[in-house]
C-alpha positions as CSV (number, residue, x, y, z in Angstrom):
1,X,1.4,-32.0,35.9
2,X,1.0,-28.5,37.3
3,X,5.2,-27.8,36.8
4,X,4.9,-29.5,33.3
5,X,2.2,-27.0,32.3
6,X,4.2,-23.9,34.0
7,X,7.5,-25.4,31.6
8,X,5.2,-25.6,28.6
9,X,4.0,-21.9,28.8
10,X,7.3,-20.7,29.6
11,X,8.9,-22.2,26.5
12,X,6.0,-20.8,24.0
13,X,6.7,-17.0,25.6
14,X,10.5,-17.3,24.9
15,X,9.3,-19.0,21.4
16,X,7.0,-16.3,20.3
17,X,9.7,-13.6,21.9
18,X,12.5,-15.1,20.1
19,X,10.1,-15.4,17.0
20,X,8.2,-12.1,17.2
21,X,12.3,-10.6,17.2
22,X,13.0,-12.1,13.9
23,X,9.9,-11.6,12.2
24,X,9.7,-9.8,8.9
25,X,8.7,-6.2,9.1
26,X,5.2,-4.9,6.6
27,X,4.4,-1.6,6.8
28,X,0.7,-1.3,6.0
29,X,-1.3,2.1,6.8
30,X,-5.6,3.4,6.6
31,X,-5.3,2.2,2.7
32,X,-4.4,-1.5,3.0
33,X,-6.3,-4.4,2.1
34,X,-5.1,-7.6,3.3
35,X,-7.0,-10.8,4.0
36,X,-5.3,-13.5,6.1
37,X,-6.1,-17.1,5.5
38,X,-4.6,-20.4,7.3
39,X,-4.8,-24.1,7.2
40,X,-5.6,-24.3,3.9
41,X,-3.6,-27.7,3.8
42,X,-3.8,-28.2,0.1
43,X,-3.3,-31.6,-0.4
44,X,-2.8,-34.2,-3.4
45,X,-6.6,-34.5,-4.6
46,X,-6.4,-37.7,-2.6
47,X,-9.4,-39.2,-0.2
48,X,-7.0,-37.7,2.2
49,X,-7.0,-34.6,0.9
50,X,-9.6,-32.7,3.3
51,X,-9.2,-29.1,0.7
52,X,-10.3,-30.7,-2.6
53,X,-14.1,-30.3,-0.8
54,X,-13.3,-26.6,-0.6
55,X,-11.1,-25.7,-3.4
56,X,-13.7,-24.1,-5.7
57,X,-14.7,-21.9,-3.0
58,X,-11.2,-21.0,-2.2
59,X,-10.8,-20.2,-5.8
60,X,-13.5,-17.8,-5.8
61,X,-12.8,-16.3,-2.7
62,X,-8.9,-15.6,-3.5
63,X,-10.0,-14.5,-7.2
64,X,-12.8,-12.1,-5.2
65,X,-9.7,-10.5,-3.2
66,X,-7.2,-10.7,-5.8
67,X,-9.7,-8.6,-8.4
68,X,-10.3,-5.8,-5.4
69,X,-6.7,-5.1,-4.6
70,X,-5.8,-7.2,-1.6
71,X,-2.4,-8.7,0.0
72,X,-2.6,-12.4,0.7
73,X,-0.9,-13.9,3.9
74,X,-0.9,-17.0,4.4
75,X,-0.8,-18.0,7.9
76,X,0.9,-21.3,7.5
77,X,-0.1,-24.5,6.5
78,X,-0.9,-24.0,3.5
79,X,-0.2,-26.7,1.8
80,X,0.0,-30.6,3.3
81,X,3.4,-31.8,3.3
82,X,3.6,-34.3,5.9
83,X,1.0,-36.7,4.1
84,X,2.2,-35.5,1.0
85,X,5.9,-35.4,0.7
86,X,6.1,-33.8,-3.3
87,X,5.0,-30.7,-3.5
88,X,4.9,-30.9,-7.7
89,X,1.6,-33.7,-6.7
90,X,0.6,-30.9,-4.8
91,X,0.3,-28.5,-7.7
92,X,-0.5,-31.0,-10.0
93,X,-3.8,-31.1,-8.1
94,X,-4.9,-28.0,-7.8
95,X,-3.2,-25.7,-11.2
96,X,-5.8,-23.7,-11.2
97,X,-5.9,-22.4,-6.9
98,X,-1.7,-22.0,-8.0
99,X,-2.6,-19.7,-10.9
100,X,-4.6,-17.4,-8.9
101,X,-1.4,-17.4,-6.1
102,X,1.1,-16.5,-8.6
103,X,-0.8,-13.3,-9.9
104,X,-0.6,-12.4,-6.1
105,X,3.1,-12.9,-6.5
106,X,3.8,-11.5,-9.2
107,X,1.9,-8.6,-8.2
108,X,4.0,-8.4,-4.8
109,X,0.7,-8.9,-2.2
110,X,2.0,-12.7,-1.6
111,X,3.9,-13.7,1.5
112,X,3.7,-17.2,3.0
113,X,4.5,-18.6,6.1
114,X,5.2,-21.8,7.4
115,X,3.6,-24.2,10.2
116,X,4.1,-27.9,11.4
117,X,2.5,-29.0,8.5
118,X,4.8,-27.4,5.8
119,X,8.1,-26.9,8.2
120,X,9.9,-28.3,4.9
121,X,9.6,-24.3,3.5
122,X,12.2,-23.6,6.1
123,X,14.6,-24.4,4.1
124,X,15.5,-22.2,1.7
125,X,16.7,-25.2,-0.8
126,X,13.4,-26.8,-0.4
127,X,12.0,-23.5,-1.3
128,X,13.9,-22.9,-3.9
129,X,13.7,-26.3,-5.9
130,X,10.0,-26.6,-5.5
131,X,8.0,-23.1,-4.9
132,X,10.6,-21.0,-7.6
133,X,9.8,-23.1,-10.7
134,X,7.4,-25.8,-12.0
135,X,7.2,-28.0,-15.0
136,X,5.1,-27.0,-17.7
137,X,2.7,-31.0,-18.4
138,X,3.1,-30.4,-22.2
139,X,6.0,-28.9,-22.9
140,X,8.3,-30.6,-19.9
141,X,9.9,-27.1,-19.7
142,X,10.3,-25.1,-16.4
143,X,8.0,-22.1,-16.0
144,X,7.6,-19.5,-13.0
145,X,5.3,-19.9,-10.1
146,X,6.8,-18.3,-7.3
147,X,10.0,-17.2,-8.6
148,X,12.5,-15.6,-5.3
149,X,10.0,-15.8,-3.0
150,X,10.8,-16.2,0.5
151,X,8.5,-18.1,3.0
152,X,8.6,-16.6,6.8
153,X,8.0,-18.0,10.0
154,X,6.5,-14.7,10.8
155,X,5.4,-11.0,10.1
156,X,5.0,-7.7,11.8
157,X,2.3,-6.0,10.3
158,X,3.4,-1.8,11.5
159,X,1.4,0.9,10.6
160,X,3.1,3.8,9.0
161,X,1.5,6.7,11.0
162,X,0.2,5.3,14.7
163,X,3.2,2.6,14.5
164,X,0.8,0.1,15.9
165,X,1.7,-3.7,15.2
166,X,0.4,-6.8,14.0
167,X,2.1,-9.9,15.2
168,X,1.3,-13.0,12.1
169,X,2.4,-16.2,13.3
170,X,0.9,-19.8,12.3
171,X,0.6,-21.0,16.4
172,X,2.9,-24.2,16.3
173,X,5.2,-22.8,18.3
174,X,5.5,-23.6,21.9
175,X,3.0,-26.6,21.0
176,X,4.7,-29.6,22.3
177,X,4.1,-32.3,20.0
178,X,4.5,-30.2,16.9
179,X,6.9,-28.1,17.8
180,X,9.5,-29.7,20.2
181,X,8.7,-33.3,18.7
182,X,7.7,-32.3,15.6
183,X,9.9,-34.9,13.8
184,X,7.6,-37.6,15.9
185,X,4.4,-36.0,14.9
186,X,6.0,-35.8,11.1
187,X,7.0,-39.5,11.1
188,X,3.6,-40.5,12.8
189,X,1.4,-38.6,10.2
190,X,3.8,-39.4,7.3
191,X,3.6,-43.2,7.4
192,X,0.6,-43.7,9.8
193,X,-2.1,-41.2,10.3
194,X,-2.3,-40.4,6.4
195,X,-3.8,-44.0,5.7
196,X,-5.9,-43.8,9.0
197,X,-7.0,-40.5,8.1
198,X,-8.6,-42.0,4.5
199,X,-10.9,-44.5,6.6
200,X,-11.7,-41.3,8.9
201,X,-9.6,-41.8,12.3
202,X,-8.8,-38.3,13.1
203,X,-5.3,-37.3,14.5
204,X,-5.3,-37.1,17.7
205,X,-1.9,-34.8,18.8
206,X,-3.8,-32.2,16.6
207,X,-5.1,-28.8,18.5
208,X,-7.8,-29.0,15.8
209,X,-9.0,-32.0,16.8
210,X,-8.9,-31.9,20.6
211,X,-10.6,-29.5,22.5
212,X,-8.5,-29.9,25.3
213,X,-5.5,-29.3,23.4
214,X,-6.2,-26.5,21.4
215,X,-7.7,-24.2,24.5
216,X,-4.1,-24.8,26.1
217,X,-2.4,-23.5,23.0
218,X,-5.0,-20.9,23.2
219,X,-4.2,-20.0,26.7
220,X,-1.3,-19.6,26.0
221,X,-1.2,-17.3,23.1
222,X,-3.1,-15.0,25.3
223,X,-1.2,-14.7,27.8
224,X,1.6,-13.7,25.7
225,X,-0.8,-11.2,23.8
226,X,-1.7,-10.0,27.7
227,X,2.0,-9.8,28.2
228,X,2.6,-7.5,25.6
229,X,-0.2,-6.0,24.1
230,X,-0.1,-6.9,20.9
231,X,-2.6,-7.3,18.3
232,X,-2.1,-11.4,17.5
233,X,-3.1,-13.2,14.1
234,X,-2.5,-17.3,14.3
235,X,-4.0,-20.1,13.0
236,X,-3.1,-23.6,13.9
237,X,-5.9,-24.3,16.0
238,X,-8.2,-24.2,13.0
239,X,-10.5,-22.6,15.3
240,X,-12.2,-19.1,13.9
241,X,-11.5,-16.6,16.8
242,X,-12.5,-12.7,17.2
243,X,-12.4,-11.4,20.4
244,X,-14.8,-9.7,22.6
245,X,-14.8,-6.8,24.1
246,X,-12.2,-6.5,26.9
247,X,-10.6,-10.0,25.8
248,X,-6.9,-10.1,24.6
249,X,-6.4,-9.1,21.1
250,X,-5.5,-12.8,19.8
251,X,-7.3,-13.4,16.4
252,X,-7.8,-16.4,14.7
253,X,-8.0,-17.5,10.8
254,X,-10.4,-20.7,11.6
255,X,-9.1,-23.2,8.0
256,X,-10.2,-23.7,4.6
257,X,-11.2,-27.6,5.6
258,X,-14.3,-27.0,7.2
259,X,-17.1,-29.2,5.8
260,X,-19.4,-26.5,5.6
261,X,-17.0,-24.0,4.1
262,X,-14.1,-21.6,5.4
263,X,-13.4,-18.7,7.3
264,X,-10.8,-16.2,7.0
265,X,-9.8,-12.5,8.2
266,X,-10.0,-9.0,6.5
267,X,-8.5,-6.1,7.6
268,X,-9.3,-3.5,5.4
269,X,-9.1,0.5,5.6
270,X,-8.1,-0.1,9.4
271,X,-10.9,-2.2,9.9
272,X,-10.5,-6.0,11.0
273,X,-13.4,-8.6,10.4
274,X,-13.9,-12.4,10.2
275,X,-15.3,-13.7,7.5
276,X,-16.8,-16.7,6.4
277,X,-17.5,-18.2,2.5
278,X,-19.8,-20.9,2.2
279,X,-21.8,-22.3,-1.1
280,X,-25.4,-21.3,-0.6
281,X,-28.4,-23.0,-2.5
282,X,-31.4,-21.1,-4.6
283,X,-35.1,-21.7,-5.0
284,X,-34.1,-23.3,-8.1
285,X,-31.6,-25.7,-7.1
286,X,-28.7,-24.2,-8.0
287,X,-25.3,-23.3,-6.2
288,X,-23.5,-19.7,-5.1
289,X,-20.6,-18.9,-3.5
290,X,-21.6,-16.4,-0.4
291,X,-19.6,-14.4,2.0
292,X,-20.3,-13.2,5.3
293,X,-19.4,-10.9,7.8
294,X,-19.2,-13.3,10.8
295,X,-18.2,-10.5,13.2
296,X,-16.7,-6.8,13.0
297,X,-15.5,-4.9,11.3
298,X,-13.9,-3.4,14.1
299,X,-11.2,-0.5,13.9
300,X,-7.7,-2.1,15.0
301,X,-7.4,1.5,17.1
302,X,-9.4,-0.3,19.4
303,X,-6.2,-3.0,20.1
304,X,-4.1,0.1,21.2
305,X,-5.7,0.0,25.0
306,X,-4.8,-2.4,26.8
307,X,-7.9,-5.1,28.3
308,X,-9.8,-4.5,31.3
309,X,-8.0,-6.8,33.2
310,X,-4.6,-5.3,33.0
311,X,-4.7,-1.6,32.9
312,X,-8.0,-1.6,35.6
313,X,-10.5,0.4,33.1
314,X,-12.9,-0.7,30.6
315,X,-11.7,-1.0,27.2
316,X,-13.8,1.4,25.0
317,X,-15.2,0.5,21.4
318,X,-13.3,3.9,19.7
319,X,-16.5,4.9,17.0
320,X,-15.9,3.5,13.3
321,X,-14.7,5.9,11.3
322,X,-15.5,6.2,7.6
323,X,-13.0,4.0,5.6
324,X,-11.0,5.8,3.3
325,X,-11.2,2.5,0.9
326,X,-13.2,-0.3,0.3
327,X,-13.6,-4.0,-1.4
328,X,-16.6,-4.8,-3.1
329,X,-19.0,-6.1,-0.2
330,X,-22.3,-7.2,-2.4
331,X,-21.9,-11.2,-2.4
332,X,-20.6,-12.8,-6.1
333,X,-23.3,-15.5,-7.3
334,X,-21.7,-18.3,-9.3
């Protein structure tokens, strides 16, 4: 068991090194606004389809960043094509969350990543038959939606002036079971899971769904982070992470299939912060979309020093400094 484990950690630091290598280079600097959000797994407006409870959150929340100047990432998984296998049902579902994505894209603050459960936008042909065009439901003509767009297995987020970096990655990697035998966990979910999962029997090779499971993938991500001291963004493990002080620097997006809502990461001006966006009732009855600061925001100068337990002093919280830009931060009632 104990060698198995040592194999399995060794194989995700030679993924992530191989990965973090070939990852697509963003500049960003003090003025960027970009939000991060994973495991969105849009799915077909099915009873399987764990997003449709969230979607009109979503909506708002994409609109909220769209209208104050952000970049979107998405950290993979983003939409569910392993119980899903057409990605025009997909869209079909949910026109309206698409609309919003395209004026990212055709703004040029979109990139996309893949995961385990959309490894399909590997493939450039995929890509390019199902994410360039779609068909207009009147007319039966082609329009855009994400015309040329390219989807990544990764990013490296470098800062213009300090050269600090931001490694974006979804987390599959180095995960056994979807990542070495992800055509197993594909056929499993594709013809099995995705009927069991409509009468509630949860998947159990998922990291989201064991504990056990996703604190190994965890491990392991830290100790690559350790390794190189990196500032780390993943989702995957649909587990909302923001480290304390003296921990690795390995963030986490948490998912968009929460029950009670989703979370999601800012970094804006410098300043990184997890955020959640819930529906909230009034006195009288009625519904609003909230967000909250869950935890930061915290200057990403303060990922620059390595953690306590490596460099044998005390990480310091550097002091905030006054952000040269802003998003709107009063919450939008609907």
């Amino acid at each position: 068991m104990y060698k198995a484990q040592q194999r399995n950690k060794m194989y995700t630091n030679r993924r992530l090194d191989n990965v973090f290598r070939d990852a697509f280079p963003v500049p960003f600097d003090d003025k960027s606004k970009i939000v991060f959000f994973g495991d969105v797994h849009r799915g077909d407006d099915s009873l399987s389809d764990e997003f449709g409870r969230n979607r009109h959150i979503y909506d708002h929340a994409i609109d909220f960043y769209y209208q104050n100047g952000c970049t979107y990432v998405e950290v993979g998984d983003g939409d569910e094509l392993l119980e899903q296998p057409r990605f025009k049902h997909i869209y079909t579902a949910h026109v309206t969350t698409f609309e919003i994505l395209k004026k990212y894209h055709k703004a040029g603050r979109l990139y996309m990543l893949y995961g385990n459960h959309n490894l399909q936008l590997k493939n450039d042909k995929y890509v390019e038959g199902n994410l360039f065009f779609t068909e207009d439901d009147f007319s039966e003509s082609p329009e855009d939606l994400f015309p040329n767009i390219n989807v990544h297995e990764a990013i490296i987020l470098k800062h213009r002036e300090t050269g600090q970096e931001i490694f974006v990655v979804h987390g599959h990697q180095g995960d056994f079971i979807n990542d070495q035998l992800w055509f197993l966990s594909f056929f499993m979910i594709r013809y099995f899971w995705r009927f069991m999962h409509i009468l509630g029997v949860k998947y159990a090779a998922s990291p989201s769904k064991s504990r056990t499971r996703r604190h190994k993938v965890e491990k392991n991500y830290n100790r690559w982070n350790t390794d190189h001291n990196i500032m780390l963004i993943c989702g995957h493990t649909h587990r909302a992470k923001f480290p304390r002080e003296g921990e690795p620097a390995y963030f986490n997006t948490g998912c968009c299939i929460h029950p009670r809502g989703m979370t999601c990461l800012e970094l804006i001006c410098g300043n990184i912060s997890l955020v959640s966006w819930r529906t909230h009732t009034r006195k009288d009855g009625s519904l609003y979309v909230k967000r909250t600061v869950l935890q930061g925001p915290e200057p990403i100068t303060t990922y620059l020093d390595p953690p306590e337990h490596i460099s044998g002093r005390r990480r310091r919280r550097k002091k905030q400094q006054p952000a040269p830009c802003t998003i709107e931060t009063e919450d939008i009632d609907e």
